[in-house]
C-alpha positions in Angstrom: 6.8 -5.6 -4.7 6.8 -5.1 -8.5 5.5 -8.2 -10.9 7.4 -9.0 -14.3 5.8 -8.5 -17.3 6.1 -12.1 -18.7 8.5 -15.2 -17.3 9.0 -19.0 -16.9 12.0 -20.9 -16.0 13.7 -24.1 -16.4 11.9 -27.0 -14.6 13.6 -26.8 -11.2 15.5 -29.7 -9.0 14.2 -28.7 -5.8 15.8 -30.4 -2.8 13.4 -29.2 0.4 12.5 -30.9 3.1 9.4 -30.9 3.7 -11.9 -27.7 7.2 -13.0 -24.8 8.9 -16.5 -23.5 7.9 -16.0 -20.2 5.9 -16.2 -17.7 8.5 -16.4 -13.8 8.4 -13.9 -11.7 8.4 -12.6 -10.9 12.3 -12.2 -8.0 14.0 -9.4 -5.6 13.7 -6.6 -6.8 15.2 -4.7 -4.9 18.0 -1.4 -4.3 16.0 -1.3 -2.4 13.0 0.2 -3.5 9.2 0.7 -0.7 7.2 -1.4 -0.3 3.3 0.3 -2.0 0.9 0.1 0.8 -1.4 1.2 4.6 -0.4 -0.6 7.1 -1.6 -3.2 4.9 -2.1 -3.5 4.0 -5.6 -6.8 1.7 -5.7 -5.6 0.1 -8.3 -6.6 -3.9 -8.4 -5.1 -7.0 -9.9 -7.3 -9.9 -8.8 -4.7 -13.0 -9.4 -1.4 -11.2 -8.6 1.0 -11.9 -6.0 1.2 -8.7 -4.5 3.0 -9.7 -0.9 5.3 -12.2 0.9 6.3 -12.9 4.7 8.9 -15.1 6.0 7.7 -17.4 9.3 11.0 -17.6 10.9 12.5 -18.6 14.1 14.6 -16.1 14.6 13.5 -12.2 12.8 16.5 -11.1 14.2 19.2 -13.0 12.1 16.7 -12.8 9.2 17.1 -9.1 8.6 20.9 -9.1 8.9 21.0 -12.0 5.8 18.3 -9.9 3.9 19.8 -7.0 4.5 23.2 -8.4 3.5 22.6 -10.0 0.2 19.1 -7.5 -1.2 20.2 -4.1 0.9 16.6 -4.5 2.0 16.2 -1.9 5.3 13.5 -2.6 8.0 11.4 -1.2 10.6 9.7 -3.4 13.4 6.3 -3.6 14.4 5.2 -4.6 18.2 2.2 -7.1 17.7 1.9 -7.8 21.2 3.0 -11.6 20.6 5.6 -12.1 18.5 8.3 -9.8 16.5 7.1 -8.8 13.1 9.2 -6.5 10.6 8.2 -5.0 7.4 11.6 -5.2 4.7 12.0 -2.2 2.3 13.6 -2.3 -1.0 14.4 0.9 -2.2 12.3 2.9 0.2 9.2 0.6 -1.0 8.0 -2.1 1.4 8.8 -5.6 0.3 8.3 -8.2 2.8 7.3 -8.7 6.2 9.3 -11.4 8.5 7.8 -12.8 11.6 8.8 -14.8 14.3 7.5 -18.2 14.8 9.7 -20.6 17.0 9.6 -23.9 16.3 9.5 -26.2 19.3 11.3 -29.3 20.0 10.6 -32.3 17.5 8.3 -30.2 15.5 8.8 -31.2 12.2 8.4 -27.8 10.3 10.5 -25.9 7.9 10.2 -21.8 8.1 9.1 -20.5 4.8 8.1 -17.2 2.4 4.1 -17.1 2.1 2.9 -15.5 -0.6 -0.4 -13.3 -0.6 -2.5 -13.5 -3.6 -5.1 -10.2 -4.2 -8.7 -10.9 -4.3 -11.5 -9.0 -4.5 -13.1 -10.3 -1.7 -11.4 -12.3 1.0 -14.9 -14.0 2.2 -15.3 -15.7 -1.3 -12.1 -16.6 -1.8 -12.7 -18.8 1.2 -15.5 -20.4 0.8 -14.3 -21.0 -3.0 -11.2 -22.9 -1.2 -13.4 -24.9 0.3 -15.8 -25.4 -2.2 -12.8 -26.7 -4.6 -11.1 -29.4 -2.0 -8.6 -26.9 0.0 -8.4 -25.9 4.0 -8.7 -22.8 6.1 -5.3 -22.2 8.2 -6.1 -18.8 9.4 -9.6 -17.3 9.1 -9.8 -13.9 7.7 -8.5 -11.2 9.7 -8.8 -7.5 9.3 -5.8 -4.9 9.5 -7.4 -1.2 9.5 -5.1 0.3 6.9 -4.3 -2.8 5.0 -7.3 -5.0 4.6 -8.5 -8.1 5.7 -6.2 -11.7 4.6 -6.5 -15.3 5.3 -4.5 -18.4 4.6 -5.1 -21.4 3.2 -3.9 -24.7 1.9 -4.8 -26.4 -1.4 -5.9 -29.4 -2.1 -2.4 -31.0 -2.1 -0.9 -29.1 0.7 1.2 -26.2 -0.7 0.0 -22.8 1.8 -0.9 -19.7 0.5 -2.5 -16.4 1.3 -5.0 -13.8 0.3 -5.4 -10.5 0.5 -7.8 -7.6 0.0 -5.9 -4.6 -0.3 -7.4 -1.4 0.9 -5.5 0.7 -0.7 -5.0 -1.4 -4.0 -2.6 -3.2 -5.4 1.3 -2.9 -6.8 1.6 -1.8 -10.5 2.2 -4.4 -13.0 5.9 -3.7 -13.7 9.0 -5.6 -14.1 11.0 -5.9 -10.9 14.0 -4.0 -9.7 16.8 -6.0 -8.7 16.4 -7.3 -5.0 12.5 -7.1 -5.6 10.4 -10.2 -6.0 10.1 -11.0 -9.6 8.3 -14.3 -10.0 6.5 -17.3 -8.2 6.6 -21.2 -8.9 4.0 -24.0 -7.5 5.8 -27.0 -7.2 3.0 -29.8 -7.2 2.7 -33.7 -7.9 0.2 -32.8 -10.3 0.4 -29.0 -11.8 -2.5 -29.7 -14.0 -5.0 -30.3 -11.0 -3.1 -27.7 -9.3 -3.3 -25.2 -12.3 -7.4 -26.2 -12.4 -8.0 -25.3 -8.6 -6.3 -22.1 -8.9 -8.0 -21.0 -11.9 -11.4 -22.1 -10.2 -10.1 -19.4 -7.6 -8.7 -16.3 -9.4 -10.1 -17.1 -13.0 -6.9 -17.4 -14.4 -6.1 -18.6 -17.4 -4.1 -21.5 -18.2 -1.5 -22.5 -21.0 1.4 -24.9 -21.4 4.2 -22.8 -23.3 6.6 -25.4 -23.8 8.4 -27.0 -26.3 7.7 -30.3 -28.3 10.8 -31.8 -27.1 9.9 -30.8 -23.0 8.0 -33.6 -21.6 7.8 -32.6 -17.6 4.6 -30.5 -16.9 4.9 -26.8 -16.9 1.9 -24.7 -16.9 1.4 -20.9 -16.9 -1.2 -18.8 -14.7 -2.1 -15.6 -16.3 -4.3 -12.8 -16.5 -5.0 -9.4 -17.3 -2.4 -9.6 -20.0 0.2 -10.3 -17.2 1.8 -14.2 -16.6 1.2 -14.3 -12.8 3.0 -17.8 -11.7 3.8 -21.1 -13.1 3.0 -24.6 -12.0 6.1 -27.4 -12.4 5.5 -30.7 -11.8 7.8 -32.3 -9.0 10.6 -34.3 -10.1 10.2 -38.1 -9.5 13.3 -38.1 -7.4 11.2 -35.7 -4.8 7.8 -37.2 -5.1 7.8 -37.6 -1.3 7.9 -34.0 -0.7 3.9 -32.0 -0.4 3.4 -29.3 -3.0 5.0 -25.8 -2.4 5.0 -22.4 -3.4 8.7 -21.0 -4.1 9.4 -17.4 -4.9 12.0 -15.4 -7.0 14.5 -12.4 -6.0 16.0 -10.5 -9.4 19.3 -10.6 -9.1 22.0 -9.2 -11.6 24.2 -11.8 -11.0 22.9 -15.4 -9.8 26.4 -17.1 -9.4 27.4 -14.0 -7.1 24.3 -13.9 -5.4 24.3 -18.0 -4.4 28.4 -17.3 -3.3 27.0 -14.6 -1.2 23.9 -16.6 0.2 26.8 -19.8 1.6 29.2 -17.3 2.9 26.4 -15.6 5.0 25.6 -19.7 6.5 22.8 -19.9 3.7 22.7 -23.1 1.7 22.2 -23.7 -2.3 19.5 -26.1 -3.1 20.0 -26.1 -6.8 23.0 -24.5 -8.1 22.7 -21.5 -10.8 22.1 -22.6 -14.1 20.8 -21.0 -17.3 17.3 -20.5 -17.4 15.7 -21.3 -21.6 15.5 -17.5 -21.4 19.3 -17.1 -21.4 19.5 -16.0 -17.9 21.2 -18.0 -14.8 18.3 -19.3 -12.2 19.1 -21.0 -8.6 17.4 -21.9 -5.9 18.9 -21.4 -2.1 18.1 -21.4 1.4 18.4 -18.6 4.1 20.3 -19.7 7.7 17.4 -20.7 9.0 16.7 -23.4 6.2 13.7 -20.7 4.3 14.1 -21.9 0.4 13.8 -19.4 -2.2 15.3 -18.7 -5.9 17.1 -15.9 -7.5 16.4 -15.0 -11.2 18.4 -13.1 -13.9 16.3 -11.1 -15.8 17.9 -9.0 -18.9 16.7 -6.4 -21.3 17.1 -9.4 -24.3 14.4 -11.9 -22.2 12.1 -8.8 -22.2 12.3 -8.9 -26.2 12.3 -11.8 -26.6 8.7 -12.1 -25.0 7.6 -9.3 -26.5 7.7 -10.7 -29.8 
């Protein structure tokens, strides 16, 4: 997964539906997960979304809509409990999908989780706690990738860490079909922008107009915009705080077509993002939300200024 150099979109109509001790990290687990980077580049980017998985009903029908609308290619993995496959996008691993069924008159929505790098997974935990957020999963080791844990923050949205053995994804800007950016949706993105920074040192900046009064704030580091938090609209106040994650695409309009004639749904139709470029946001069969995001030579310019 490749990170753009510098982005932020339009403030986005999203229509979705929907404390442990720190502990140390566990043994390895039985299964394997293969490094993140190959060869091994030990390169690090504390702060950087470096991984997603889809937690799906059905891993199956997952990979033939992925693989329809990105080309992305897959090879399974036996866990021993449930189905797990790692996507590819160009020969470069991109995702992981696995299968989570959701019983009858559970309430739950499957979902992309995104896997933040840290430097160590055992502080990052206890500084979740420390700063008002939960413990889903205690850290877990994988042998060639490197222990990960997830967690929720203080207003609900889940999210992930990860301590990559082999180091991290180069800062670059994404290929089509590869993930390009990350939005926290939140009811209040400058608490939410506080308790992330408390976590990854980020730093924080509003880089909006005089005339844009809906609260959109930038996480950045290392020279590198890493995410943005948008406020909710009031219209969706009821919904918790959430993470949502961009695709590039070259052509949003075709790629949302594409998304309903494969049984898919689109949340917020495309529209032009202030960079020029068309945004949406859609949903896979299964009811997983994500966006898809133009990205042209002329927005790299124009942030480059």
């Amino acid at each position: 997964m490749r990170s753009s150099v510098f982005s932020f979109l339009s403030i986005l109509l999203v229509t979705l539906a929907s404390a442990t001790p720190a502990a140390a990290v566990m043994p390895p687990l039985p299964f394997e997960l293969p490094p993140l980077v190959q060869p091994a580049s030990h390169e690090h980017h504390p702060g950087k979304i470096v991984w997603t998985d889809l937690v799906t009903p059905d891993v199956v029908a997952a990979k033939k809509f992925y693989g329809a609308l990105f080309g992305w290619t897959f090879r399974d993995i036996s866990t021993g409990e449930r189905d797990y496959a790692i996507a590819y996008s160009a020969g470069e691993p991109i995702a992981g999908i696995i299968e989570r069924p959701i019983r009858p008159g559970e309430q739950r929505q499957p979902y992309w989780l995104i896997f933040i790098s840290v430097k160590d997974v055992g502080r990052a935990q206890q500084a979740v706690l420390a700063h008002g957020g939960k413990v889903l999963a205690p850290a877990r080791m994988y042998r060639e990738r490197g222990p990960q844990a997830v967690f929720a923050d203080p207003q609900g949205a889940v999210f992930a860490v990860l301590q990559s053995k082999s180091g991290d994804p180069r800062d670059e800007l994404a290929d089509p079909g590869e993930w390009i950016w990350s939005s926290l949706l939140s009811h209040d993105a400058n608490a939410e922008a506080a308790f992330y920074q408390a976590l990854f040192g980020y730093q924080v900046f509003d880089p909006r107009d005089d005339d844009q009064d809906a609260e959109h704030l930038m996480l950045a580091d290392d020279h590198y915009a890493r995410a943005s938090c948008n406020a909710l609209p009031a219209t969706q106040m009821g919904l918790h705080s959430h993470w949502l994650h961009f695709v590039r695409v070259l052509d949003a309009k075709d790629a949302a077509a594409r998304v309903e004639s494969m049984g898919g749904k689109v949340l917020v139709a495309p529209h032009e993002d202030r960079h020029g470029g068309m945004v949406a946001v859609v949903a896979d069969p299964a009811g997983a939300p994500f966006g898809l995001l133009e990205w042209t030579q002329a927005n790299q310019q124009e942030i480059t200024k």
